[in-house]
C-alpha positions in Angstrom: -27.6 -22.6 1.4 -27.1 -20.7 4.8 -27.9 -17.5 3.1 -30.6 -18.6 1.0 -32.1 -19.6 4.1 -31.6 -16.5 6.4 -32.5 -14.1 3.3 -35.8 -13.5 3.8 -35.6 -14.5 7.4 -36.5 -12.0 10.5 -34.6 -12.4 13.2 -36.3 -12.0 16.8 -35.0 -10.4 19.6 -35.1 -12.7 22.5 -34.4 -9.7 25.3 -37.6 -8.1 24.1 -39.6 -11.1 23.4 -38.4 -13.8 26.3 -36.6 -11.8 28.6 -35.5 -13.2 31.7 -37.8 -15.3 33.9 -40.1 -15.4 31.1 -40.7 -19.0 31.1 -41.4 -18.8 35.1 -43.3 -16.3 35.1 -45.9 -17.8 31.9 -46.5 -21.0 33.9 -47.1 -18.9 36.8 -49.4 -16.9 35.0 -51.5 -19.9 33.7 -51.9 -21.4 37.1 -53.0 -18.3 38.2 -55.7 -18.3 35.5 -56.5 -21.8 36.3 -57.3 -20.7 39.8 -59.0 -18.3 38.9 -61.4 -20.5 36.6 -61.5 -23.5 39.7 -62.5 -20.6 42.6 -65.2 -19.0 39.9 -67.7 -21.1 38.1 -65.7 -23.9 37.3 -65.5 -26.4 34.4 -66.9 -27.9 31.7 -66.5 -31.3 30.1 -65.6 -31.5 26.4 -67.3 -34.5 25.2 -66.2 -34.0 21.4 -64.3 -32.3 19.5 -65.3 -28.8 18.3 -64.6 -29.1 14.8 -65.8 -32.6 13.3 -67.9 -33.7 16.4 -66.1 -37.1 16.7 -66.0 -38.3 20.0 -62.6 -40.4 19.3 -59.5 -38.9 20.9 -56.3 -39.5 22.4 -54.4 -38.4 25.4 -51.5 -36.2 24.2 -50.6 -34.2 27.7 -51.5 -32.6 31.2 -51.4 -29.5 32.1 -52.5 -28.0 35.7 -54.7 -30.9 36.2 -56.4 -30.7 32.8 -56.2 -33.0 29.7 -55.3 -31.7 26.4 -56.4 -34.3 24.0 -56.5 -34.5 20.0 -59.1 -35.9 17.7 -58.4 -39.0 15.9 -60.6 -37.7 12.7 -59.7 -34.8 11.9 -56.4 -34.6 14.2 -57.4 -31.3 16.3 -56.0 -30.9 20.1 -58.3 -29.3 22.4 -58.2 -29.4 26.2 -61.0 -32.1 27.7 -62.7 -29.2 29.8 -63.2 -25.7 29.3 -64.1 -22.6 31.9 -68.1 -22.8 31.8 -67.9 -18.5 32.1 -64.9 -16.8 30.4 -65.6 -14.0 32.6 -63.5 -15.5 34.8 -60.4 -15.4 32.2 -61.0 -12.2 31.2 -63.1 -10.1 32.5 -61.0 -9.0 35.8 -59.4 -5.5 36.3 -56.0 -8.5 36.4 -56.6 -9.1 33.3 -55.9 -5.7 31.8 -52.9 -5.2 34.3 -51.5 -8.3 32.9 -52.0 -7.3 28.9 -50.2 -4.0 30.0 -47.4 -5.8 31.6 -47.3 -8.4 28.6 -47.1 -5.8 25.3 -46.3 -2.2 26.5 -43.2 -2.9 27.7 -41.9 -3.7 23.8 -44.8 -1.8 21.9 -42.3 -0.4 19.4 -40.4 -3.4 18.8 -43.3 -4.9 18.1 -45.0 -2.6 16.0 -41.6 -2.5 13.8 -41.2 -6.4 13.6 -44.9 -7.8 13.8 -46.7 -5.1 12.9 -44.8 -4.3 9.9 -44.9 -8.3 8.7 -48.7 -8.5 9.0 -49.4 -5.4 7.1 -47.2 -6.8 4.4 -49.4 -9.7 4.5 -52.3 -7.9 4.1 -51.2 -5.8 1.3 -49.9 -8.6 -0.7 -52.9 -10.4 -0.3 -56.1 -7.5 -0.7 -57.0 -6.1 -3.7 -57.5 -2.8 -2.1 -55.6 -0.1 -1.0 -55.5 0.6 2.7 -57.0 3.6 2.8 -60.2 2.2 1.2 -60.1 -1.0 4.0 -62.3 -1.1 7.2 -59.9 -3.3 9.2 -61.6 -5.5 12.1 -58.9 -6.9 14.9 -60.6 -9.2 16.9 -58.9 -9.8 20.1 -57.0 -6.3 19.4 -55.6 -6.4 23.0 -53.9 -3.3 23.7 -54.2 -2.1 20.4 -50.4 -2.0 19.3 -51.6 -3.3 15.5 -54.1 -1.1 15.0 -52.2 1.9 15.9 -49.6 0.9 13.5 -52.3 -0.2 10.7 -54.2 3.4 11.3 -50.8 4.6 10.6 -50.6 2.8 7.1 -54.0 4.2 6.3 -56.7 2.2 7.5 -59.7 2.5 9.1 -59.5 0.6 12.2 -62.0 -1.2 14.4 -61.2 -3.3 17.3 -63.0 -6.0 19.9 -62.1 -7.4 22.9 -63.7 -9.4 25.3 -61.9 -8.3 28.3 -64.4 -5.0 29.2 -61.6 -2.8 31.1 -59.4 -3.8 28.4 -61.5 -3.1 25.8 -62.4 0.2 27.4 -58.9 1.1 28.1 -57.6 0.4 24.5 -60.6 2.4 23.0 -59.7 5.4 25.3 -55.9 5.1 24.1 -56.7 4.9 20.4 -59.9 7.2 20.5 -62.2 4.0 18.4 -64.7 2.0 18.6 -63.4 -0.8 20.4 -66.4 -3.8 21.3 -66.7 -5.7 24.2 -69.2 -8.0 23.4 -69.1 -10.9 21.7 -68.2 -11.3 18.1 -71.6 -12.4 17.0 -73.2 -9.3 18.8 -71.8 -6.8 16.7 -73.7 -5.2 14.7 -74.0 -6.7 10.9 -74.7 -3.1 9.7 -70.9 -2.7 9.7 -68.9 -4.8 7.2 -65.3 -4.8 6.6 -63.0 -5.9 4.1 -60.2 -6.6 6.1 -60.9 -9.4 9.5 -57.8 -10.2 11.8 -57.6 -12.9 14.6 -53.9 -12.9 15.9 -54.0 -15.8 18.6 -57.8 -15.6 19.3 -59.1 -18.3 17.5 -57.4 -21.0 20.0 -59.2 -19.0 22.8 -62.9 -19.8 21.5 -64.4 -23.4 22.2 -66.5 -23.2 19.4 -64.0 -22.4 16.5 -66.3 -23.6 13.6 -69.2 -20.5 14.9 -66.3 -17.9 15.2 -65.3 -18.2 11.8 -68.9 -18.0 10.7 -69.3 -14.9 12.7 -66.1 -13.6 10.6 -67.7 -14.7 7.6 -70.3 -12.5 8.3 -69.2 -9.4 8.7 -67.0 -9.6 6.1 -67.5 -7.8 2.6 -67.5 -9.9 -0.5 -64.3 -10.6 -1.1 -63.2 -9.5 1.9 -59.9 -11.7 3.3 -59.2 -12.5 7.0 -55.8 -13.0 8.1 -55.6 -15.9 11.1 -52.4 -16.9 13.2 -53.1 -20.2 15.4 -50.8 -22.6 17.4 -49.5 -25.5 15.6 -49.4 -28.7 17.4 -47.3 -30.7 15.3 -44.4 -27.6 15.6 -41.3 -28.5 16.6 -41.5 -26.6 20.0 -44.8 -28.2 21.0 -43.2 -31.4 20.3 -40.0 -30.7 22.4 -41.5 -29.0 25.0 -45.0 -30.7 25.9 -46.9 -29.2 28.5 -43.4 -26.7 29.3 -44.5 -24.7 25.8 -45.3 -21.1 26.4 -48.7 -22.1 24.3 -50.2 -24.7 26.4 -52.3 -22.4 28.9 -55.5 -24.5 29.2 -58.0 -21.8 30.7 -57.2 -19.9 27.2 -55.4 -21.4 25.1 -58.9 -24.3 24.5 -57.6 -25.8 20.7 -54.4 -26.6 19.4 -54.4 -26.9 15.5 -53.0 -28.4 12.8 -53.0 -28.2 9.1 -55.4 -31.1 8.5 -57.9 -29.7 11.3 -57.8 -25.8 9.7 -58.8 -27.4 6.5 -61.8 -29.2 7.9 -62.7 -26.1 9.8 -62.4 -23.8 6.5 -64.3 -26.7 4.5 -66.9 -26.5 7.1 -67.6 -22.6 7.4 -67.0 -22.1 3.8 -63.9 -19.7 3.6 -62.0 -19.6 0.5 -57.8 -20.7 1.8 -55.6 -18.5 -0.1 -52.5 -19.0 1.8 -51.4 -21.3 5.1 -47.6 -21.2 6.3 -46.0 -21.7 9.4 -43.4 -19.0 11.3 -42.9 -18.6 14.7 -40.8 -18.5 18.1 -39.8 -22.2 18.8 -35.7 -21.3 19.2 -36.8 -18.0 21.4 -39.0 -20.5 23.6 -36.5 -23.4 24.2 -34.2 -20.4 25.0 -36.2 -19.5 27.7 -37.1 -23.1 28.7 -33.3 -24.0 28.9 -32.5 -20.3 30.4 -35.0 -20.2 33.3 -36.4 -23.9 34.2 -33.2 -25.9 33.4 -31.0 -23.3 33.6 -28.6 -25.0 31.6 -25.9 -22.1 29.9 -24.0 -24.6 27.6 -27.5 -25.1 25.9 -29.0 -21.6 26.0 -26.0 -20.1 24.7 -25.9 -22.5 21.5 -29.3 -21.9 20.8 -28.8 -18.0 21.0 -25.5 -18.8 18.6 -27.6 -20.8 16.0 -31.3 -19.8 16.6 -31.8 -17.6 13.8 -30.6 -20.5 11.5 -32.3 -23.4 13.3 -35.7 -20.9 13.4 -35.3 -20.2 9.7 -35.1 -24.2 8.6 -38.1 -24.7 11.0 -40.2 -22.5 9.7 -38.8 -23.6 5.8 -40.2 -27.3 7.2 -43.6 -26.3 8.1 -43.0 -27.2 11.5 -43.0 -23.6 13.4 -45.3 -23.0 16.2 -47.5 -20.6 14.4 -49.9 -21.3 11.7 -50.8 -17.9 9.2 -53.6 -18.4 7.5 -55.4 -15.8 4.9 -58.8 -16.8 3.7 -61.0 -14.9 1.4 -64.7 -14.8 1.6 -65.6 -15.8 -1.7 -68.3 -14.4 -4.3 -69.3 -17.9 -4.6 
């Protein structure tokens, strides 16, 4: 059953992913951002929740002084406030020093591990070749998937809220790269391929996001999500210590039962949902840096791939994939 199990598995590579001091360093960086957010133009209060509307929730954590909560209809966790201008998040020259330091330090592990997977997700999912795809990357960062997708033959696009990072990864790439928000561009360009990796959490209203997707894709077209789970095994160990509880950003927490009422809502065709992720590689770094416990940390480092692999088999890992198709109907 052990090899059954780590057959199809890929292994992560906690020295590129979580090296040391990670886990200081990310709740460093969310306070900072939190600052940021209290010394700009402040908060806003979240009065319900952005998918169903219900105004019933329940406490489930704090983090910097801000409540995450979840929705007792249709079970979504969202933090009780939200910056009132995301200019303060990410429109800073920090804020494309910190993507730098974040990805380029690992870009070609990354392009070989993720980059390869998504692709393969893509291309088992689209009915077209890649060289006949236009390929939208919202939130493209510092571009690291769309160089290795231009590689595999598509035509790539990119946005990015941040301006100096949006500018900086259009220089690098030599693309259109936009800066504005996803229902300014321009509904003259359609694509058949939309990608969201860890940008849907980011928005606070997820339900006119998704319709912006839905419009600018083609007929057919599929869009490929990857959201936080909350119910994940490492959100549930960890709390307010897990790497993806950063309330200035990181503004919904989802779980299968929320995406659906989303997708419902918005009218997306769900082709595929599954959960992988990095909860082993993040209680590593918990264990490693915070409680800097070595009996633990080196167990988990022993086991992790095995552990990871039945988590993910459970549908409990900290990352929801999600393809959805926009459908003829």
């Amino acid at each position: 059953m052990r090899n059954n199990l780590l057959k199809n598995f890929n292994s992560i590579d906690i020295c590129a992913m979580r090296p040391n001091g990670f886990h200081n360093k990310k709740l460093c960086s969310v306070q900072q951002c939190c600052t940021k957010v209290d010394q700009g133009s402040g908060w806003q209060p979240v009065i319900a929740c952005p998918i169903c509307g219900s105004g019933q929730q329940k406490p489930l954590m704090q983090k910097c002084g801000i409540d995450i909560v979840q929705c007792q209809e249709c079970s979504l966790g969202y933090a009780a406030k939200v910056p009132k201008n995301t200019n303060d998040v990410y429109a800073d020259q920090q804020y494309l020093g910190q993507a730098k330091r974040d990805y380029e330090h690992n870009i070609s592990y990354r392009m070989e591990r993720f980059a390869k997977e998504r692709v393969n997700i893509l291309r088992k999912w689209s009915d077209k070749e890649p060289k006949d795809c236009a390929l939208l990357d919202i939130g493209c960062g510092t571009g690291w998937f769309l160089d290795y997708c231009r590689q595999q033959g598509y035509t790539i696009f990119g946005q990015e809220l941040g301006k100096t990072l949006a500018e900086y990864t259009a220089q690098r790439l030599g693309i259109p790269i936009w800066s504005c928000p996803v229902a300014e561009i321009d509904q003259k360009r359609l694509f058949n391929i939309i990608t969201l990796f860890d940008v849907l959490e980011h928005t606070a209203d997820p339900v006119a996001m998704l319709a912006q997707v839905k419009r600018l894709l083609l007929p057919n077209g599929i869009a490929l999500l990857y959201v936080p789970n909350l119910y994940s095994l490492g959100s549930t160990i960890l709390q307010e210590e897990s790497a993806l509880v950063a309330p200035a950003e990181h503004l919904l927490y989802f779980t299968k039962q929320s995406m659906q009422h989303l997708l419902k809502k918005v009218g997306f065709e769900l082709l595929h949902i599954e959960t992988r992720g990095m909860d082993i590689p993040d209680l590593i770094a918990y264990y490693r840096d915070k409680q800097q416990n070595k009996e633990v940390t080196a167990f988990l480092l022993e086991h992790g791939d095995l552990f990871q692999a039945v988590i993910d088999e459970a549908g409990r890992a900290n990352h929801m994939r999600i393809v959805l198709r926009n459908s003829l109907q």
